[in-house]
C-alpha positions in Angstrom: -39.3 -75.0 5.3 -40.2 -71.4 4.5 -37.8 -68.5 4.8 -40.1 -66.2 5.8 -40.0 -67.2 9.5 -36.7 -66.0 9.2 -38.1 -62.8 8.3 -36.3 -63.1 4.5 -38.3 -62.8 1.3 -37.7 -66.2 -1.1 -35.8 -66.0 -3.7 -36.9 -65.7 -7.5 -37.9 -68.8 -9.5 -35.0 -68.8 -10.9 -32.9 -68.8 -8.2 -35.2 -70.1 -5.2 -35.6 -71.7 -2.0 -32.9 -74.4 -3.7 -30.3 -72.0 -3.2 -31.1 -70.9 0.5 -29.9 -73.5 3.4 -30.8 -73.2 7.0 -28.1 -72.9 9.6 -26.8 -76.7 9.7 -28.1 -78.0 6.6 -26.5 -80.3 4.0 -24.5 -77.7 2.6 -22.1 -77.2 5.5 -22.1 -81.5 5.4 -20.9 -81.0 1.8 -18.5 -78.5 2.3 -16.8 -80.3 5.2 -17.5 -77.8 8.2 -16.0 -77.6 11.4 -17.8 -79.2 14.8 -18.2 -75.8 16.0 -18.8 -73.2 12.9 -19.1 -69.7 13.5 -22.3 -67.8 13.5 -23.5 -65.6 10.6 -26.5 -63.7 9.5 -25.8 -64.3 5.8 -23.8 -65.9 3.7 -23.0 -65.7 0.0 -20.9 -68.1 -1.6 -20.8 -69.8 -5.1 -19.7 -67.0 -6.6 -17.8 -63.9 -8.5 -17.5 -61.0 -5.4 -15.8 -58.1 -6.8 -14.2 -56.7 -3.6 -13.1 -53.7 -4.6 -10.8 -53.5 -2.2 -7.0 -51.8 -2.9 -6.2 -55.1 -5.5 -9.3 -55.1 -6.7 -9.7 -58.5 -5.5 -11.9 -61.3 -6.9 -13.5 -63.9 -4.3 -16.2 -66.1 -3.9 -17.5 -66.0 -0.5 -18.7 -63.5 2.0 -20.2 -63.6 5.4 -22.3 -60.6 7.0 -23.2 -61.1 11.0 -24.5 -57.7 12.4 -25.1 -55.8 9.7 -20.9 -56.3 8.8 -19.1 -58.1 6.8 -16.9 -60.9 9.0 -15.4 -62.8 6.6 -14.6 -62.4 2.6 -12.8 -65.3 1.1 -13.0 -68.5 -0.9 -15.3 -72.0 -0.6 -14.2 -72.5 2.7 -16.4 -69.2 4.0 -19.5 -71.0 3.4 -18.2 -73.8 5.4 -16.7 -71.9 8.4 -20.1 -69.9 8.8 -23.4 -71.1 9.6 -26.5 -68.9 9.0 -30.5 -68.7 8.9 -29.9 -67.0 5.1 -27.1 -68.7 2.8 -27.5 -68.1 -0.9 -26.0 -69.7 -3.7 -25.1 -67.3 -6.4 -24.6 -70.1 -8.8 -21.9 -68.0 -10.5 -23.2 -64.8 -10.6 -21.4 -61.8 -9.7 -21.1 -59.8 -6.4 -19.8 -56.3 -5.7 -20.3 -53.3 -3.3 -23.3 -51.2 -3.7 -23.4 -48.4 -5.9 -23.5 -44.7 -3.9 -25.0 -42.0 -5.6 -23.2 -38.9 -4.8 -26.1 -36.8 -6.2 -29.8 -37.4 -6.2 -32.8 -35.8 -6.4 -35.4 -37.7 -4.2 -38.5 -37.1 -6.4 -41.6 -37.6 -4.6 -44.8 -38.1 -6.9 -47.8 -35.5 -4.8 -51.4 -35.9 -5.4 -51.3 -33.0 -8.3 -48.7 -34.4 -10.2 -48.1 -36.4 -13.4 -45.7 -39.2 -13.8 -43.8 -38.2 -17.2 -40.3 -39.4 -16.3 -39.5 -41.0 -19.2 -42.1 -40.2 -21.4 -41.4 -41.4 -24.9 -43.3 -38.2 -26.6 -45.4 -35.0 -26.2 -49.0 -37.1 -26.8 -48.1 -38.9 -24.3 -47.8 -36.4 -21.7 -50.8 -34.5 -22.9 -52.6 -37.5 -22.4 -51.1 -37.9 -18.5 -52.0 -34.0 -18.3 -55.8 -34.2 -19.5 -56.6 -37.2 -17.2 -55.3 -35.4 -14.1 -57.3 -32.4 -15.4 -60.6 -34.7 -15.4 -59.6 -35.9 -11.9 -58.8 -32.5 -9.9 -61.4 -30.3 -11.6 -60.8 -26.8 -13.3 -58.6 -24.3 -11.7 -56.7 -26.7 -9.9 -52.4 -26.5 -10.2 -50.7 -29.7 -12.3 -47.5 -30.1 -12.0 -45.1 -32.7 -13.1 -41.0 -33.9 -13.1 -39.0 -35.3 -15.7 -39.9 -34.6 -19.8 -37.0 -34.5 -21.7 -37.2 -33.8 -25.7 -34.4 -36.4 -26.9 -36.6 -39.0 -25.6 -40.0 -37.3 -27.2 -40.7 -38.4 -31.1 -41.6 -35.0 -32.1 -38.0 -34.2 -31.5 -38.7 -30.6 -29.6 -39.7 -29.1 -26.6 -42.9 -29.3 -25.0 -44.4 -25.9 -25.3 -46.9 -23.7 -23.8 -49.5 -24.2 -27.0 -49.7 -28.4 -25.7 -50.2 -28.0 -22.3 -53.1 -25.5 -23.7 -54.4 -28.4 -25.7 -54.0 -30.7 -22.8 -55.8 -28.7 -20.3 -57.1 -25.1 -21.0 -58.4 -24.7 -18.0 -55.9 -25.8 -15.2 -52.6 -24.3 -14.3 -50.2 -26.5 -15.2 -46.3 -26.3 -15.1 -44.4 -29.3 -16.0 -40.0 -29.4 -14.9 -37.7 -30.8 -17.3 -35.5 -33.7 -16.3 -32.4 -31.9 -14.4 -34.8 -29.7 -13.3 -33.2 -26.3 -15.1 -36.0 -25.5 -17.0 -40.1 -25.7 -16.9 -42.7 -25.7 -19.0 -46.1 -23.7 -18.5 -49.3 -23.5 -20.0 -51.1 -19.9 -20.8 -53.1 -20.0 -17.6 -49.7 -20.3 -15.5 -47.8 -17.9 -17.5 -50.9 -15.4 -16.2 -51.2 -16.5 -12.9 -47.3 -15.9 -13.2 -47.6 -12.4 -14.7 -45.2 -13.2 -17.2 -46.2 -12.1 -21.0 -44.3 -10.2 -23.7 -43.1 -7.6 -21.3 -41.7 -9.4 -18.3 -38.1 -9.1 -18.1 -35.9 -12.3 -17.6 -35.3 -12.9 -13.8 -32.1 -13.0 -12.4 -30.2 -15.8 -13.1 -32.9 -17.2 -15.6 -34.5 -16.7 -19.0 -37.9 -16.8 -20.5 -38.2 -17.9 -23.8 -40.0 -16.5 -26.5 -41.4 -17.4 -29.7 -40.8 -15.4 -33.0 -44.2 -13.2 -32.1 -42.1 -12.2 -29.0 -44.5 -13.9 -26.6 -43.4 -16.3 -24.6 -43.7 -20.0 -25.7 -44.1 -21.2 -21.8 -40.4 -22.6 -21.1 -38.8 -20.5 -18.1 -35.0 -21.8 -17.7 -33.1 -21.9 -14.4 -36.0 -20.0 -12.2 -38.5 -22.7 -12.2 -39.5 -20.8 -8.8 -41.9 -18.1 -11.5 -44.5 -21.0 -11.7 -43.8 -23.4 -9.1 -44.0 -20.5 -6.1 -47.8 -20.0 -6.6 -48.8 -23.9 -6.5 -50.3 -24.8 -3.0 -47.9 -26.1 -0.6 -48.0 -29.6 0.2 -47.8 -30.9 3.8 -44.9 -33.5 5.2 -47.6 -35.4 6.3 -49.0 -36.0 2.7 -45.7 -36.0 1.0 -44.1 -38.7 3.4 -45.5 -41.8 1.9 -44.5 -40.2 -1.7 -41.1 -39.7 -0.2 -40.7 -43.4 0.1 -42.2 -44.6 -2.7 -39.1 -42.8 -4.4 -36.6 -44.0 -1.9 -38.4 -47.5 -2.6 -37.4 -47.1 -6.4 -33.7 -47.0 -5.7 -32.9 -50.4 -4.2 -33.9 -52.2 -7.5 -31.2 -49.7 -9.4 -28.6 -51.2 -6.9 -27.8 -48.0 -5.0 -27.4 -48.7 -1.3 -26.4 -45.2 -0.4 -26.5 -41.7 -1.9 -26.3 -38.1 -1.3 -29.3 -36.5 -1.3 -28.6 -33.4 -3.2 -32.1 -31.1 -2.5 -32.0 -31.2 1.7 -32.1 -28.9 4.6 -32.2 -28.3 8.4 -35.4 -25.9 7.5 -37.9 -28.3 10.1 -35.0 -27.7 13.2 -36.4 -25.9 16.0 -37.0 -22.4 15.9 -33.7 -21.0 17.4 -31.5 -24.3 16.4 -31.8 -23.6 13.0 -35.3 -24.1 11.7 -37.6 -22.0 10.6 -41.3 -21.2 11.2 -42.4 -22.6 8.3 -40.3 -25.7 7.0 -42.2 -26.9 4.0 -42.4 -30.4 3.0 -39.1 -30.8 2.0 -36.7 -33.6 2.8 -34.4 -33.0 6.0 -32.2 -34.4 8.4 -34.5 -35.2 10.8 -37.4 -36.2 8.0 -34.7 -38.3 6.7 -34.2 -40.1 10.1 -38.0 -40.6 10.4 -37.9 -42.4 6.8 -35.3 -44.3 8.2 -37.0 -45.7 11.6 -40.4 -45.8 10.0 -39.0 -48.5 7.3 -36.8 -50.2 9.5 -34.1 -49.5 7.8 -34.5 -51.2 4.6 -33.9 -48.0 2.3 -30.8 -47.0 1.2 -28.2 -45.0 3.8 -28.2 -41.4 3.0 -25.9 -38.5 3.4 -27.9 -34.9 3.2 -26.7 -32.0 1.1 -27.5 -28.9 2.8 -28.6 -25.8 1.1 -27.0 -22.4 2.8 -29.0 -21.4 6.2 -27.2 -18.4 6.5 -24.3 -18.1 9.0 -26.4 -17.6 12.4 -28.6 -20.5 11.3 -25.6 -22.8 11.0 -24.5 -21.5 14.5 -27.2 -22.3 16.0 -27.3 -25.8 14.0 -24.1 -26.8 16.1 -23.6 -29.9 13.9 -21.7 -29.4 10.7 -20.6 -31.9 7.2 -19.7 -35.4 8.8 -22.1 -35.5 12.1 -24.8 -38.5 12.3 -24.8 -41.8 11.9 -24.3 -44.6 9.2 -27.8 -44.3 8.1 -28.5 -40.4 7.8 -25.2 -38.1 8.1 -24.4 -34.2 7.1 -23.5 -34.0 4.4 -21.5 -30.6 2.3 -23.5 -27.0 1.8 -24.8 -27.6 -1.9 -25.8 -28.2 -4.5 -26.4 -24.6 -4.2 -26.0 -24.0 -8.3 -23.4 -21.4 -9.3 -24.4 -21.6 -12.8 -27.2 -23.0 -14.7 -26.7 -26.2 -16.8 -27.0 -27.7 -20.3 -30.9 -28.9 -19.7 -31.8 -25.3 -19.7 -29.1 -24.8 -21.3 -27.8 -21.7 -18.9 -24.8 -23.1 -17.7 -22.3 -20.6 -17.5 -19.3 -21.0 -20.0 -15.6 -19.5 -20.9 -16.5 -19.4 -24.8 -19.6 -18.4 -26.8 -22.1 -21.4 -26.9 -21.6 -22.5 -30.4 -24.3 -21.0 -33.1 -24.9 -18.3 -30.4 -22.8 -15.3 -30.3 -22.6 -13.0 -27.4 -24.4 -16.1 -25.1 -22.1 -17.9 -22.6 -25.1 -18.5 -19.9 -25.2 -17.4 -16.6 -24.0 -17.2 -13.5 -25.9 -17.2 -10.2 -23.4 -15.0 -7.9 -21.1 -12.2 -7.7 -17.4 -13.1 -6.6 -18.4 -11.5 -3.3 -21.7 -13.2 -3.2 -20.3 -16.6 -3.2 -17.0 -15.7 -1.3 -19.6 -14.9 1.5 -21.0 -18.2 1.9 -18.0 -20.1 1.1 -16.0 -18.4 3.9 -19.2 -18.7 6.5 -18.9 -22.1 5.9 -15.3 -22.5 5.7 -15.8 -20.7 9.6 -18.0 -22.8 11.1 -16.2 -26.8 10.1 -18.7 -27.2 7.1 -17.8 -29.2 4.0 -18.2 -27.2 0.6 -20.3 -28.9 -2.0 -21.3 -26.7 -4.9 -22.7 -26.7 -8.2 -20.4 -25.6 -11.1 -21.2 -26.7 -14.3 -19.8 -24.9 -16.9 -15.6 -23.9 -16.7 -16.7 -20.4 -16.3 -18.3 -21.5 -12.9 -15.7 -23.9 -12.1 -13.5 -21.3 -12.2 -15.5 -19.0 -10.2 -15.6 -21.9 -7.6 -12.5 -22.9 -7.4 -11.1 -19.3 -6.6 -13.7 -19.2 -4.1 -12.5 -22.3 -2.5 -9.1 -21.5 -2.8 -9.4 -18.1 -1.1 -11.3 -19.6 1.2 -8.8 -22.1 2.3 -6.5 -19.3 2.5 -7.9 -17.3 4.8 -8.7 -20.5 6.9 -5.8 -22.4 7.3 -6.4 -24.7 10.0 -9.8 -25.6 7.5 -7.0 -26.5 4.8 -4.5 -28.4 6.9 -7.7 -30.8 7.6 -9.1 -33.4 5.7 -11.8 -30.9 4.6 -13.0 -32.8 0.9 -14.2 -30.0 -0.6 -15.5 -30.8 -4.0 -17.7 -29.7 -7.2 -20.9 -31.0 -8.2 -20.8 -32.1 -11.8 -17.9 -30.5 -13.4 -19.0 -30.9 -16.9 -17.0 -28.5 -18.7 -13.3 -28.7 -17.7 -11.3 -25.5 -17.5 -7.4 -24.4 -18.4 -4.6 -26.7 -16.7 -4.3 -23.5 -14.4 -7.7 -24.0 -12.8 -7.2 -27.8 -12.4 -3.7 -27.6 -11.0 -5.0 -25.2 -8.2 -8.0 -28.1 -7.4 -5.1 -30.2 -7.0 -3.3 -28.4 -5.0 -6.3 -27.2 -2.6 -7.5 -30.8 -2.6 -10.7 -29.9 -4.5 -12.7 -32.9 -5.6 -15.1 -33.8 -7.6 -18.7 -35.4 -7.9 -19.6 -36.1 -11.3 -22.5 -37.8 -13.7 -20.9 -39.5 -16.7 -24.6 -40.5 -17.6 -24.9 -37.0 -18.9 -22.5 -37.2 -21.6 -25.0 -40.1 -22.4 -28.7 -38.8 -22.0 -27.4 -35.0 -22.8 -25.2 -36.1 -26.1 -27.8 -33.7 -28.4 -27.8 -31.2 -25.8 -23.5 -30.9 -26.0 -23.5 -31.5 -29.4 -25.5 -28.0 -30.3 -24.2 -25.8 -27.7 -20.3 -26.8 -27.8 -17.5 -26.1 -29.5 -15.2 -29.5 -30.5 -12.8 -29.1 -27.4 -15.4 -28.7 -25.0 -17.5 -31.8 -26.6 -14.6 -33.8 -26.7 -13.4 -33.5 -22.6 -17.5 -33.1 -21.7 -17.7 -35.2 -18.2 -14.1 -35.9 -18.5 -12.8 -38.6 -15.9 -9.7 -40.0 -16.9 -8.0 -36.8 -17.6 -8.7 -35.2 -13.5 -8.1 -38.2 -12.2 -5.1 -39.5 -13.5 -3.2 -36.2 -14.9 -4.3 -34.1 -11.9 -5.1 -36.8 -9.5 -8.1 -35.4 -8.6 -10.3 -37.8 -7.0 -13.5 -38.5 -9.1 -17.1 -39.7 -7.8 -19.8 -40.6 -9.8 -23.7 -40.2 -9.3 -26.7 -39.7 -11.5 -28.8 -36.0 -10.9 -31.5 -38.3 -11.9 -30.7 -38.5 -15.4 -31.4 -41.0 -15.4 -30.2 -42.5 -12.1 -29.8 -45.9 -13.4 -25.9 -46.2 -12.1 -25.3 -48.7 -14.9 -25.8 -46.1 -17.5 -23.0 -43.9 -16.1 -20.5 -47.1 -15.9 -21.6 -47.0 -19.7 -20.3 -43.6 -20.9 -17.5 -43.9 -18.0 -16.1 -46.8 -20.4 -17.3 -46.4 -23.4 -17.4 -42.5 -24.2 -21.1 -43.1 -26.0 -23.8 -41.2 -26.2 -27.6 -42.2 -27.4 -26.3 -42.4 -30.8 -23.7 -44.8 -30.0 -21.1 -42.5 -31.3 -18.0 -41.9 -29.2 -17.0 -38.6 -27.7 -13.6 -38.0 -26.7 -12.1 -41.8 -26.2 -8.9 -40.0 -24.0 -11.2 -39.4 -21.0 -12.7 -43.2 -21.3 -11.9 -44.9 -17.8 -11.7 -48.5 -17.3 -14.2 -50.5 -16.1 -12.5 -51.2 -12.7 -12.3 -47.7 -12.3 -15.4 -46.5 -13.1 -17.0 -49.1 -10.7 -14.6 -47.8 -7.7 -15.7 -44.2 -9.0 -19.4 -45.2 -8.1 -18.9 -47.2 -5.0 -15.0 -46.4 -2.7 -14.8 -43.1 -3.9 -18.5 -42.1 -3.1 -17.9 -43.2 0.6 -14.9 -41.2 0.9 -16.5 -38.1 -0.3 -18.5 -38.1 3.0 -15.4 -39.5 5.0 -17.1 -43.4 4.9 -14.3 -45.0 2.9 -13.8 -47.0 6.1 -16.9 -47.7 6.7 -18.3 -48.8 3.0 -17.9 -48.8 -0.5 -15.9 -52.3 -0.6 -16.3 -55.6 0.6 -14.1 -56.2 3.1 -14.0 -57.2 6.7 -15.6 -54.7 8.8 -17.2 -52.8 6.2 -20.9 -52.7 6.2 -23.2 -55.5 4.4 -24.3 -53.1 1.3 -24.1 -55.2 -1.9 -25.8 -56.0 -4.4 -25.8 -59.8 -7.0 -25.8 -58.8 -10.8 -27.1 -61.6 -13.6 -23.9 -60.5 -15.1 -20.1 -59.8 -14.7 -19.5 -56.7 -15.1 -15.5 -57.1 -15.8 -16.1 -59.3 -18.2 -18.9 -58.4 -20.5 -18.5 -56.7 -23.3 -18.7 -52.5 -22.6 -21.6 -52.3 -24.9 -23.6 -54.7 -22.8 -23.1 -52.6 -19.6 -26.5 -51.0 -19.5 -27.9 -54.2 -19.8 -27.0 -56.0 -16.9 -29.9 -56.4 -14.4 -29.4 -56.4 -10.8 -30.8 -59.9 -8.8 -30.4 -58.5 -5.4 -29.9 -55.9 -3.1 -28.7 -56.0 0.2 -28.3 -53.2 2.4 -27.0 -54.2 6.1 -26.7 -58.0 5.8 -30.8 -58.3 4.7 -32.3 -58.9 1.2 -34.3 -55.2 0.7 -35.1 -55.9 -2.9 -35.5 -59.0 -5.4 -35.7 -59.1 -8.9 -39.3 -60.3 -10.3 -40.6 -60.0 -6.5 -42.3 -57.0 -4.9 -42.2 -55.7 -1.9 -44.4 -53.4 0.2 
């Protein structure tokens, strides 16, 4: 009998139709079932389900009816519970679904090249010259997602190869992190940046030792990117997707989109005239019905309206539903960061005297929007990467909270985005006390291990990304997510536990966490961060059916094999969006 009139993909060869019972089958005969068993959508059983729950709990059961889960527990689940689905892990392991509490949804639009994760500069001049041959001279390239430790030339990618590549097209390519951006000579001229151009605020042009500049623009990608035609929603939609698509097979079941707005709102309720082709609430929602829901749950940063737009808004941080919600104002960078690197530091970056990076505000800049939102009920979610911005931050919020006190008495969950470079004990004890949190990427210390190593001092390298020591000094709640680099969740569990970076050498081993809490970091404590804690994150009754079956134990294998554990399925509301070795529309 096949599964798909039950509207379910099969499962893999290795774990196939054998493993799936209908509703009645031999299995409940097996297991002893009542006369009258109750009624489930799905059932998992046969296995290892990390619950994640307050004991941390290890079952081996679970049944989902509704899009909830009704019942966690041992062998006697899968015989209580009937259901069209029932899948038999065979042993393998079970836990919540990871939440990313900051991602970049990267769409891929006709003018673009795909070089995430390009393995070297040849590479992407090949990607750059066939795109050349397909759009014709004259015509804007753009691309996401180079990043030098990964190139074998060792370097940056450089004006003088995108000249090679493709002499006569504009093209500007965006580093992974998406701090700096590489140009050829045509788009440094559409640009009108040579020799003489000043650095913009809040960014930097490099130059080479003839004093021109070599193409790379850090932290105002806006000099090139602002003159490349503007895409439509309605021919970036389908790109949208395919990115959302991506995520499912990575295990994440819900994240926080960190690029959004409330730009395509009516004119008068918060929109504007012109709203792009950017993701926002209400695209969001469309991506949501239009997929029927099989794409992960999201919660939307918003970037800064202005306060009369956020009046006339009338919904604020926590408003929607379980599939799209408001999220905090962010990421809204008050500094720059290590890609660029720009981020804005306490201490000289080391080898450069006088150079600390930048910061994007004035105190009274970002007092401004951190009180307008502080006014109107809105959750604060900024960027702050180095401790000089953290600081800067922090006294904001704290002011803030201050001057608003019925905004402090509340459950508000303000936090920082990133918090790479961790300031004084002064600085930390005020988050503490003003309830500041923290979202956080221990991939970085991973993928950006050659970036740290050249531009920090040992203190600073040691506590980079630091976890353990917030957390459990301070008690500072800690989230993790990925700023897509990479977003692989299993390679921030990695450095969470491990401390490595690329080389394999540890950094810091005092803010290691253990594996148990660097799995509740990327899963509980990203649902709380948008008041959801009670709603997902673990496995327990009543909780949404967001999980996802790994071909591994996670608890159990040794922390060097982390990042090599695959995930089997994904299931986001009780239904199987995503199986390993099977594709899906």
């Amino acid at each position: 009998m096949s599964v798909f009139k039950h509207g379910v993909r099969p499962l893999s060869r290795r774990h196939s139709l054998a493993a799936m019972f209908v509703a009645g089958a031999g299995l409940t005969a097996l297991l002893g079932a009542p006369a009258f068993a109750a009624e489930a959508d799905l059932v998992l059983f046969n296995g290892k389900v990390i619950t994640v729950d307050k004991a941390f709990s290890v079952q081996q059961a679970l049944a989902v009816r509704g899009g909830k889960i009704v019942a966690v527990g041992g062998a006697e689940v899968a015989a209580e519970y009937t259901a069209p689905v029932r899948i038999d892990l065979k042993g393998r392991t079970v836990m919540p679904g990871f939440i990313d509490t900051h991602l970049h949804v990267i769409p891929l639009a006709p003018r673009q090249v795909d070089i995430l994760g390009a393995k070297s500069i040849e590479d992407i001049k090949a990607l750059v010259r066939a795109k050349a041959a397909a759009l014709g001279p004259g015509e804007w390239i753009t691309g996401y997602g180079w990043d030098e430790a990964l190139f074998t030339e060792k370097r940056n990618l450089v004006k003088a190869d995108l000249d090679q590549a493709a002499p006569n097209n504009p093209v500007a390519l965006t580093r992974a992190g998406g701090h700096s951006i590489a140009g050829n000579s045509l788009a440094l001229k559409i640009a009108k940046i040579d020799k003489v151009t000043a650095d913009p605020p809040g960014g930097l042009i490099e130059k080479g030792p003839d004093g021109e500049p070599n193409g790379i623009v850090r932290e105002r990608n806006s000099l090139f990117l602002d003159h490349v035609p503007a895409e439509t929603w309605a021919e970036m939609k389908g790109p949208y997707i395919a990115a959302m698509r991506k995520l499912p097979p990575l295990g994440i079941t819900s994240f926080h989109s960190a690029s959004t707005s409330i730009d395509d709102e009516p004119v008068g309720a918060g929109g504007l005239a012109n709203s792009g082709a950017g993701l926002t609430i209400r695209r969001l929602q469309e991506i949501q019905r239009d997929t029927d829901h099989t794409l992960p749950r999201v919660t939307a940063y918003i970037a800064f309206p202005g306060e009369a737009r956020m009046k006339a808004f009338g919904r604020k941080s926590g408003d929607g539903d379980e599939w799209v919600r408001v999220g905090g104002i962010g990421e809204m960078p008050v500094d720059g960061g290590f890609t660029g690197p720009t981020a804005w530091t306490l201490a000289d970056y080391k080898g450069l005297p006088g150079f600390r990076g930048k910061g994007r505000y004035t105190d009274a800049e970002l007092q401004a929007i951190v009180d307008a939102s502080a006014r109107n009920g809105w959750q604060m979610a900024m960027h702050a990467i180095g401790d000089a911005a953290i600081v800067q931050t922090v006294n904001a919020y704290a002011k803030a909270l201050d001057s608003y006190p019925e905004v402090r008495a509340r459950d508000h969950r303000w936090f920082l985005d990133h918090f790479t470079i961790m300031p004084a004990d002064a600085t930390m004890t005020k988050m503490a006390d003003y309830k500041v949190r923290i979202a956080q990427q221990p991939n970085f210390l991973y993928n950006l291990e050659g970036r740290y190593r050249s531009t920090l001092d040992d203190w600073r390298l040691e506590h980079n990304n630091s976890v353990a020591t917030p957390s459990k000094k301070f008690g500072i709640p800690v989230a993790f997510g990925s700023d897509n680099l990479p977003i692989g969740p299993m390679v921030g569990v990695y450095a969470a536990v491990t401390r490595k970076g690329m080389s394999g050498e540890v950094i810091g081993p005092q803010e290691a966490v253990s594996i148990q809490e660097a799995i509740r970091a990327y899963t509980e404590v990203g649902a709380y961060l948008s008041w959801e804690e009670k709603l997902k994150g673990t496995l327990e009754v009543g909780k949404l059916g967001d999980m996802i079956v790994l071909d591994a134990d996670p608890l159990t294998v040794d922390p060097g094999g982390l990042r090599d554990i695959k995930v089997d399925l994904t299931i986001i509301n009780g239904k199987v969006v995503y199986e390993r070795g099977l594709s899906r529309p």
